[in-house]
C-alpha positions in Angstrom: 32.7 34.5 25.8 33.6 37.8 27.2 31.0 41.2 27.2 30.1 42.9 24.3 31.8 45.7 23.3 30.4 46.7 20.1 26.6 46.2 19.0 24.9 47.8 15.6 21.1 47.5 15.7 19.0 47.9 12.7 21.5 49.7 11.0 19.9 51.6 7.4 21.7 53.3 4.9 20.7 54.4 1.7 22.5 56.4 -1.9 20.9 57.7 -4.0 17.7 56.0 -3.7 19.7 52.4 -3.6 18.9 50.9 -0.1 23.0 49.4 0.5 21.8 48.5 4.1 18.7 47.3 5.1 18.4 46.5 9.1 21.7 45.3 9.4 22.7 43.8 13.1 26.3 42.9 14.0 27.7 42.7 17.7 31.6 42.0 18.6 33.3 40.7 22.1 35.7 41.4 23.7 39.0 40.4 22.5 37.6 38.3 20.1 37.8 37.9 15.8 34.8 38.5 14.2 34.7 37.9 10.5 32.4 39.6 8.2 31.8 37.9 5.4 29.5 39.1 2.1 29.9 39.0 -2.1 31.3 42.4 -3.2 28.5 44.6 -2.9 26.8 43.0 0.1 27.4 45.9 2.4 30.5 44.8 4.1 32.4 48.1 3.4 29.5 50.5 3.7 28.7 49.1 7.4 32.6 49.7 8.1 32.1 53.3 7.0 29.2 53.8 9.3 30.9 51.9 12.3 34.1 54.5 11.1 32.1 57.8 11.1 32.6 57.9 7.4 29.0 57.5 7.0 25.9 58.6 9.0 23.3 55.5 9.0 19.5 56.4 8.0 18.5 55.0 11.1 19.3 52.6 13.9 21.5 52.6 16.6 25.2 51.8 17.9 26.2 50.5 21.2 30.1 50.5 22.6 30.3 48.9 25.7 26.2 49.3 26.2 26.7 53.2 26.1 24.9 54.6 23.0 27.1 56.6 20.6 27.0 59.1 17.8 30.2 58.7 15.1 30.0 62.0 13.5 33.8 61.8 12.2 37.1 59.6 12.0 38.4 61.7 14.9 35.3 60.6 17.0 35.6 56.9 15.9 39.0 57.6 17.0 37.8 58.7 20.4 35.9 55.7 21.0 38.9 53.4 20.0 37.9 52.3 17.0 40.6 52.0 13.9 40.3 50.8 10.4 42.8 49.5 8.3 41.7 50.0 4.4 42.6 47.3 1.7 44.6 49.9 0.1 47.6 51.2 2.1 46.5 54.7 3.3 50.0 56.0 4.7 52.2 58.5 3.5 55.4 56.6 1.7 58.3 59.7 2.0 57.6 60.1 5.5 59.5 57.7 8.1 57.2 55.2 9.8 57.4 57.1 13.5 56.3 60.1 11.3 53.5 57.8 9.6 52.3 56.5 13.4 51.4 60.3 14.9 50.4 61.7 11.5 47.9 64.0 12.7 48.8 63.8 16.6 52.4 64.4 16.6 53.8 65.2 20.0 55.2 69.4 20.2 57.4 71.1 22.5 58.4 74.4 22.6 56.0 74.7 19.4 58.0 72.0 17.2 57.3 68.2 16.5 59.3 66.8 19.0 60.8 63.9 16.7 62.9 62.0 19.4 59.6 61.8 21.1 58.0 60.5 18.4 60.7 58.0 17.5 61.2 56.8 20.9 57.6 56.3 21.6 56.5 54.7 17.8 60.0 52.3 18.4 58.2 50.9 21.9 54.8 50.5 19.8 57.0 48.6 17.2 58.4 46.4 20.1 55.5 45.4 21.6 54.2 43.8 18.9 57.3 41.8 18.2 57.9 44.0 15.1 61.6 44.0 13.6 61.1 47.3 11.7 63.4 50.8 12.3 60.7 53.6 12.8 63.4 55.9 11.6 63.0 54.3 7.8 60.8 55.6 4.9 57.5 53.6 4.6 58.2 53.6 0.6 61.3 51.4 1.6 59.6 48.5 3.6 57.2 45.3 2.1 53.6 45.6 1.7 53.4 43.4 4.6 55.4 45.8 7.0 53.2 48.8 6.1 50.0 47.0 7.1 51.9 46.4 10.4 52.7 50.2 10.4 49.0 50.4 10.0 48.3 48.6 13.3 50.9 50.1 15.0 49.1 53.4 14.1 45.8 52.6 15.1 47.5 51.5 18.7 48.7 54.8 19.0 45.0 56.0 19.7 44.1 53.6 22.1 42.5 51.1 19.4 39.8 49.1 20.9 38.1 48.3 18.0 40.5 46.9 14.8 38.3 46.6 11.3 41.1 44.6 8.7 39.5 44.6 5.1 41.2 42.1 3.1 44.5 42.3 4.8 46.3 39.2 3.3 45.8 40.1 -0.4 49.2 41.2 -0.8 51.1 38.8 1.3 52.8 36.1 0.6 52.7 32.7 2.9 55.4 33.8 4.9 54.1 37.4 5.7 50.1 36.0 6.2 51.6 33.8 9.3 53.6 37.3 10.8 50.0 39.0 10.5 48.2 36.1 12.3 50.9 36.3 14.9 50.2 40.3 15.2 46.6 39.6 15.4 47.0 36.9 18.6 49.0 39.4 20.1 46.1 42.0 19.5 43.7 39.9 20.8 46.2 38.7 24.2 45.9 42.8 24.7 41.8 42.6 24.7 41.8 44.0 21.0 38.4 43.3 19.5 38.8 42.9 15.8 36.6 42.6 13.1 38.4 40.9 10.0 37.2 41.1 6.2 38.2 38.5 4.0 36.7 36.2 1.0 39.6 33.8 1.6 37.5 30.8 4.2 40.6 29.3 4.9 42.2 32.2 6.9 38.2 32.8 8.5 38.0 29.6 9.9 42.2 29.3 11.0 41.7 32.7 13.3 37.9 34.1 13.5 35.7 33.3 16.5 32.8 33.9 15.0 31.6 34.7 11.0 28.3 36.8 10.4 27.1 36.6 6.9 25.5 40.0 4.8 23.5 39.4 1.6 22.3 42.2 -0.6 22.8 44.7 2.0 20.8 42.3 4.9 21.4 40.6 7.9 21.8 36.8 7.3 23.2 35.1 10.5 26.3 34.9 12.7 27.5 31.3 13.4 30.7 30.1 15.5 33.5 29.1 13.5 34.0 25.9 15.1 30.4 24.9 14.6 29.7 26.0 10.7 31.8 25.2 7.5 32.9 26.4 4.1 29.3 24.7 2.3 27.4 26.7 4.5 29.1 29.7 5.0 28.7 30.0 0.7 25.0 29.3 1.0 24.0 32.0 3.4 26.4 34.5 1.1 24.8 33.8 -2.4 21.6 32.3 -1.1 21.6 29.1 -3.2 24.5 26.1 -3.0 27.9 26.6 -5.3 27.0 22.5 -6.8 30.8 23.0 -8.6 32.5 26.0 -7.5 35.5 25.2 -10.2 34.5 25.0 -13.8 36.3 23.4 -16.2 35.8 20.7 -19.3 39.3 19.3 -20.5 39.8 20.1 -24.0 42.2 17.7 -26.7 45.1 19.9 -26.7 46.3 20.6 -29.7 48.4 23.3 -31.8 50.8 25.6 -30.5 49.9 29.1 -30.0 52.6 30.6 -28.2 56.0 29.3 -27.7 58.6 31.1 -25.1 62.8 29.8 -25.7 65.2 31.4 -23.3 63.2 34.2 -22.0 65.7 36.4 -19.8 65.8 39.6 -18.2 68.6 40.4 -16.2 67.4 40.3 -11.6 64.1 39.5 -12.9 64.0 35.9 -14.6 66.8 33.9 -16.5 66.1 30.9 -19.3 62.1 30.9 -19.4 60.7 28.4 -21.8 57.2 27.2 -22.1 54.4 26.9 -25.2 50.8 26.8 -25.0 48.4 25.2 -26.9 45.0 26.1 -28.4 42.2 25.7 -25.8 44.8 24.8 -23.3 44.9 26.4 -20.0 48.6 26.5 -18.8 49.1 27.7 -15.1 52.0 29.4 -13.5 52.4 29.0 -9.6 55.5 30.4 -7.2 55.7 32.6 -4.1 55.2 36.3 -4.2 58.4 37.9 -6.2 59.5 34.2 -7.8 59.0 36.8 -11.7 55.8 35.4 -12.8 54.2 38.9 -13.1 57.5 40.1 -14.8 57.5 37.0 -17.4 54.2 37.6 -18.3 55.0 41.5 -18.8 58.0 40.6 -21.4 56.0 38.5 -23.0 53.0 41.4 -23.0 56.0 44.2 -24.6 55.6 45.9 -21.5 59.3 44.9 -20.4 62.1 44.6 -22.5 63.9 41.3 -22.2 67.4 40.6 -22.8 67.3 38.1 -24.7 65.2 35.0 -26.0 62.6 34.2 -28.9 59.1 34.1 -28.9 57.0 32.4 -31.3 53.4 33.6 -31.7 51.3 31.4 -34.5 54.5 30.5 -36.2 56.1 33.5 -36.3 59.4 35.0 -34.5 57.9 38.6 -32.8 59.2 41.2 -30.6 57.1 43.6 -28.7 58.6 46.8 -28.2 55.5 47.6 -26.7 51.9 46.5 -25.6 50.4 47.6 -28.3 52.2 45.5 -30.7 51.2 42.3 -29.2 47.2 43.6 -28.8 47.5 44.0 -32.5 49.3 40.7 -33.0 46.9 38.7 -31.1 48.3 38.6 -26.9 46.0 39.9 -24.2 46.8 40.1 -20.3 44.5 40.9 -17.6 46.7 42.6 -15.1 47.1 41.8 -11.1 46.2 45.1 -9.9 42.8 45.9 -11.6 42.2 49.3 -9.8 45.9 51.0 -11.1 46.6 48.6 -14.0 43.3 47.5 -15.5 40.8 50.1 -15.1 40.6 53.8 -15.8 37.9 54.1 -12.8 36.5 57.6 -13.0 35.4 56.9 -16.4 32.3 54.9 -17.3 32.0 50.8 -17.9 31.8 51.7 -22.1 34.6 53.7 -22.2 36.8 50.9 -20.6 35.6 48.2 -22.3 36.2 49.7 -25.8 39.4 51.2 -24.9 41.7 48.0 -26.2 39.7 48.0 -29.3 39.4 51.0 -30.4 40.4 49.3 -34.3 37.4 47.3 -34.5 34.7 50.2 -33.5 35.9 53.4 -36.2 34.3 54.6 -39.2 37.9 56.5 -40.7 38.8 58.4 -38.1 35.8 58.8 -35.7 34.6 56.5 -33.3 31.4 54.8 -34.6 28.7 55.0 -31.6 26.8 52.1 -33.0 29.7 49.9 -33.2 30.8 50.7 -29.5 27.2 50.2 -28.7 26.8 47.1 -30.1 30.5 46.0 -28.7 30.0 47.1 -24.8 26.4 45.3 -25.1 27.3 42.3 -26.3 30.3 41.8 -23.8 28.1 43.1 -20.8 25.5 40.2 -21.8 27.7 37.3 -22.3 30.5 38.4 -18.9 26.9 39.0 -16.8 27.9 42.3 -15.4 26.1 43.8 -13.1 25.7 47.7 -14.1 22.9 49.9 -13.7 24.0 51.6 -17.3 26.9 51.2 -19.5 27.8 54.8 -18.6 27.9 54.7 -15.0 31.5 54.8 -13.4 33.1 51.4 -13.4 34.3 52.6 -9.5 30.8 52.2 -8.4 30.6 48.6 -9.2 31.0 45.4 -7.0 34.9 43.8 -7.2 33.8 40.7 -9.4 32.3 43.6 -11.7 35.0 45.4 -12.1 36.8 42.1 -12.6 34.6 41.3 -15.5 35.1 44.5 -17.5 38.8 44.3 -17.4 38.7 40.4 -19.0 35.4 42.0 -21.5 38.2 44.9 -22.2 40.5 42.2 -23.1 38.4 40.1 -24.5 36.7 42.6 -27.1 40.5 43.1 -28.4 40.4 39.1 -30.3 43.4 37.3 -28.5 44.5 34.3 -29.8 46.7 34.1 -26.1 44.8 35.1 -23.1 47.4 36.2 -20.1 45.3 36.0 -16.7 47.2 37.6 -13.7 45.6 36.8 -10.5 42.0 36.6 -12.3 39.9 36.3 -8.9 42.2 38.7 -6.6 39.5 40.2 -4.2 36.4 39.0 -5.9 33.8 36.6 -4.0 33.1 33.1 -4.1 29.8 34.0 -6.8 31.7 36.3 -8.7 34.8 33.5 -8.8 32.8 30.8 -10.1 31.2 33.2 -12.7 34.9 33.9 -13.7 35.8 30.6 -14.1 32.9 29.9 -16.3 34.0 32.4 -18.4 37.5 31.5 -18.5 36.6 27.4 -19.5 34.4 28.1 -22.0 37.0 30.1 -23.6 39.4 27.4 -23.4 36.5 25.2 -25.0 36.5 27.6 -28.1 40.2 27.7 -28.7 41.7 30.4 -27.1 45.1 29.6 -25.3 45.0 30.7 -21.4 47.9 31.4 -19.5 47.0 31.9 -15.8 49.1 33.4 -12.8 47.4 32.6 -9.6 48.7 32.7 -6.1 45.7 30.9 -5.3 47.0 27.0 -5.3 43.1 25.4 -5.2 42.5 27.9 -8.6 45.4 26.3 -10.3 45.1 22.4 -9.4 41.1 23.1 -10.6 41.7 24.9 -13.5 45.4 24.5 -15.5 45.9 21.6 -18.0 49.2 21.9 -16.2 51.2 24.0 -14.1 55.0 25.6 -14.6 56.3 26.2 -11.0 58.9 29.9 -11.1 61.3 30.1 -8.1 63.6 32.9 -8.2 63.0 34.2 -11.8 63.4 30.2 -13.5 60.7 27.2 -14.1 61.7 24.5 -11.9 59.1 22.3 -12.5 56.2 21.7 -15.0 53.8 19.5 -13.8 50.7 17.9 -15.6 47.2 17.7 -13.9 47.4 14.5 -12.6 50.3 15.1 -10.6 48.7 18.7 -9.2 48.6 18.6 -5.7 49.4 21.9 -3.3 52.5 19.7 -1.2 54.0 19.4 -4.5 53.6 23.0 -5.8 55.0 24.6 -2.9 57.6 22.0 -2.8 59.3 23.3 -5.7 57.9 27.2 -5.3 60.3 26.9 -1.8 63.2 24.8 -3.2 62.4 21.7 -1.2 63.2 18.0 -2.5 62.6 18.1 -5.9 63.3 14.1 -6.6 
């Protein structure tokens, strides 16, 4: 392979008294994908924040292209070539995509931002990664996808040498996942070095070079793709062997909990029907935009539908909010934790109580011995990881953070479960934990409904599986007939015989 063009010896970093990296080693080639892979709290990000100038390591050293460097700042990291692209989209949504590319470097003559400049030069940039996008729109008008291509195309416009992705395909659908790998080939035909975050192994092993593995904030091993696999890969990140990754005992199925008729909303989804059954879990699959989110949220009271019935426990409801159907048994665990699930700046207690705030008064204060007694008992039996139950739940690890929003949900007594992308950005340990969790509440009765993108999730874990293509259920299939080929046959609109 090619020279090295980044090395990180016996990197050290320490908060607070907590040691986050410990000797940490990590080289990258040229034009190469280097995967980092690590549980949530390993030390993935905090190494990326050193390598970024965001952080100044304890001690050790850092190497580009065998010179010895000090990152002081992002402009310096900058200076050296090197670009990150955050998980969360970091750019500017009112301003056009040229004006998103030079943010902070925008060409001037005669004293004024010369804007044909900048969106003649950010169209070429566009062009030459085969991007169809108009540099003259708003970012807030493109996909999620497009705006981490913005972000690429932004980090070329200082020269990128060095491209860190963290978890860039958490958003994307099929579709837009093979348009980033494409971008990333092209990258790496142009000598782009790029180092590429992601608990997903099937994308590791379909476009990294190499995969080096951090536990608990230490250097564990690099091995070459070709020559490793999934098994082993898990073992170096946990430091024991995943036996059964999914978890799940089938349960008789038995009474209805929740019956859906007609479900409708007008552009969102049309004639929705489905029950579920005590201790059942009942999966629903579909592309990115199919409506599974926005069925679940009509059925949560959190948008209005036009017309159908639903049928909770033998009775006709309607939930003109979410707090009607918390009180009348429904729960949901929303897809996007950090906006939807979590008030973050606040501490693990405070979340945790805040959807059962009816089980923990004394009149009309707060009892401190009931929410005691509540956040402890839910921290012990989800296993979460938390120095105190007042710390901030931000400072916890992704599977963490998971936890509290089911114990939140949990803690409120729902009779109907609603699980929206349960293991988005969590790690393989933190998964299986989850899905622990989630059987043995299917083997005491609760009824599950889960919404997962993720098709090895729902063949392991659903009873059965309703398939939603362009706001309808085009197929419900049982477990025994739960393959992905037959999933994404319907989810696309293939042959359906």
């Amino acid at each position: 392979m090619s020279h090295t063009v980044l090395r990180m010896e016996g990197i050290d970093k320490s908060f607070s008294g907590t040691h986050a990296l410990k000797n940490i080693n990590f080289e990258l080639k040229l034009g190469e994908v280097h995967a980092l892979l690590g549980e949530n709290g390993a030390g993935k990000s905090t190494l990326i924040k050193v390598l970024g100038g965001i952080h100044q390591p304890d001690s050790g050293s850092i190497f580009i292209n065998d010179e010895k460097v000090n990152i002081r700042g992002i402009n310096e990291a900058r200076k050296y070539g090197i670009g990150i692209i955050h998980q969360e989209i970091v750019l500017v949504p009112f301003l056009t995509v040229a004006q998103n590319i030079f943010l902070g470097h925008e060409p001037v003559r005669a004293g004024v931002v010369d804007s044909k400049t900048i969106n003649a030069d950010a169209q070429e940039m566009v062009a030459r990664l085969g991007l169809d996008i108009d540099v003259t729109t708003p970012l807030e008008r493109l996909t999620i996808a497009q705006q981490q291509m913005v972000e690429i195309v932004k980090a070329s416009s200082f020269n990128v040498k060095i491209l860190v992705m963290d978890e860039p395909t958490s958003s994307l659908s099929d579709e837009e996942v093979e348009k980033l790998f494409e971008t990333i080939e092209k990258l790496k035909k142009q000598n782009v070095s790029i180092i590429y975050i992601s608990h997903r192994m099937e994308e590791l092993f379909r476009i990294s070079d190499r995969i080096t593995v951090i536990r608990d904030g230490t250097y564990v091993g690099t091995k070459n793709t070709s020559e490793t696999n999934a098994s082993e890969l898990v073992s170096m990140m946990v430091g024991r062997t995943l036996k059964s990754f999914y978890v799940r005992t089938y349960n008789e199925i038995s009474e209805t909990v929740l019956s859906v008729r007609n479900l409708s909303r007008k552009g969102e989804f049309e004639d929705v029907s489905f029950d579920v059954h005590k201790g059942e879990i009942l999966g629903f699959s579909g592309l990115v935009g199919a409506g599974r989110s926005e069925i679940m949220q009509s059925v949560f009271g959190a948008l209005p539908s036009d017309r159908g019935e639903i049928v909770l426990n033998g009775n006709t409801v309607k939930f003109k909010n979410p707090k009607q159907a918390i009180k009348a048994g429904i729960s949901l665990v929303p897809e996007d934790r950090k906006n939807e699930g979590l008030v973050l700046m606040n501490s693990v207690s405070y979340n945790i109580k805040l959807a059962s705030l009816h089980f923990v008064m004394n009149g009309i204060a707060e009892s401190r011995k009931k929410i005691s007694a509540l956040v402890s008992d839910y921290m012990q039996r989800l296993r979460i990881k938390a120095a105190s139950p007042e710390i901030e739940v931000s400072s916890l690890s992704g599977g963490n953070q998971q936890k509290v929003v089911l114990a939140k949900w949990l803690a409120a007594r729902p009779d109907v479960l609603i699980l929206d992308e349960p293991t988005r950005g969590v790690d393989v340990g933190a998964k299986q934990e989850i899905y622990s969790i989630i059987n043995d509440l299917a083997a005491n009765g609760m009824a599950i409904i889960m919404v997962s993108s993720d098709l090895p999730e729902i063949i392991n874990m659903c009873d059965s599986v309703c398939v939603v293509r362009s706001g309808r259920i085009v197929a419900k299939l049982p477990r025994e007939e739960l393959t992905q080929e037959r999933i994404m046959n319907y989810a696309t609109g293939g042959n359906e015989q």
